[in-house]
N, C-alpha and C positions, 0 to 999 in steps of 0.2 A: 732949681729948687731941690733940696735933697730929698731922698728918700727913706723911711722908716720902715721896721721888722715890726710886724705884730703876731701875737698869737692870742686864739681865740682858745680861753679854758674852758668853754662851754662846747667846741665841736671838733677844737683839736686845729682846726684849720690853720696853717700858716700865712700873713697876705704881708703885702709890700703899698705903704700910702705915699704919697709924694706932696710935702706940706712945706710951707715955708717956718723958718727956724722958731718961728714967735709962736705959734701951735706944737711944737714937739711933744710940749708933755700933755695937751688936749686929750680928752679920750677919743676913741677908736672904736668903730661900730665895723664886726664882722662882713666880710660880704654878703653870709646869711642872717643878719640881721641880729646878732649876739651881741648883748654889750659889754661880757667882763671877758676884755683882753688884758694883756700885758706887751709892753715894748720891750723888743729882744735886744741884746749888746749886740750889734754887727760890726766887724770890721771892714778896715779899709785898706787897701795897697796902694801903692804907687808903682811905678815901674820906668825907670827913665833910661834913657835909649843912649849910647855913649856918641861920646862927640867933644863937651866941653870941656873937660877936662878940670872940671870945678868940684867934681866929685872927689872926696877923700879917697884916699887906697883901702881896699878892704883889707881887713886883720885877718891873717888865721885863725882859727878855733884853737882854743887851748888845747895841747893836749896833756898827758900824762894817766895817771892811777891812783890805783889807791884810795886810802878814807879820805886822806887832807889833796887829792888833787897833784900831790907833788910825786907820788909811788914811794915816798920817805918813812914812812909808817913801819910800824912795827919792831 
C-alpha cells in the first residue's frame, strides 16, 4: 500500500499515511486532530544493483560553456 506526505497548515506538523491508491486524494486528519492539510509531492528513487546487463550505458554530462553551451559565443 503506498504511502503519502501530508502537512498540517494548522500546526505545522509533517506526517506520513499509508492508504490504498483509490483514497489518495481523501482528506487527511492531522495526528493532532487538525483538518486543513495538504498532500506534499514526494519523490521516488529506484536504485538497481548491476548484473544484467539490460541497462543502457550511461552518457556523460555535457559539457562546455558559455551563453549557448558550446563556449562559441561572443
Amino acid at each position: 500500500m503506498p504511502s503519502y506526505a501530508y502537512r498540517c497548515r494548522g500546526c505545522g506538523d509533517t506526517f506520513e499515511l499509508s492508504r490504498p491508491m483509490a483514497e489518495a486524494s481523501a482528506p487527511a486528519t492531522c495526528p493532532q486532530g487538525h483538518a486543513d492539510t495538504v498532500k506534499l509531492l514526494t519523490t521516488f528513487g529506484t536504485v538497481t544493483r548491476g548484473g544484467g546487463g539490460s541497462a543502457p550505458a550511461a552518457r556523460p554530462a555535457p559539457s562546455g560553456g558559455g551563453c549557448c553551451g558550446g563556449g562559441h559565443c561572443g
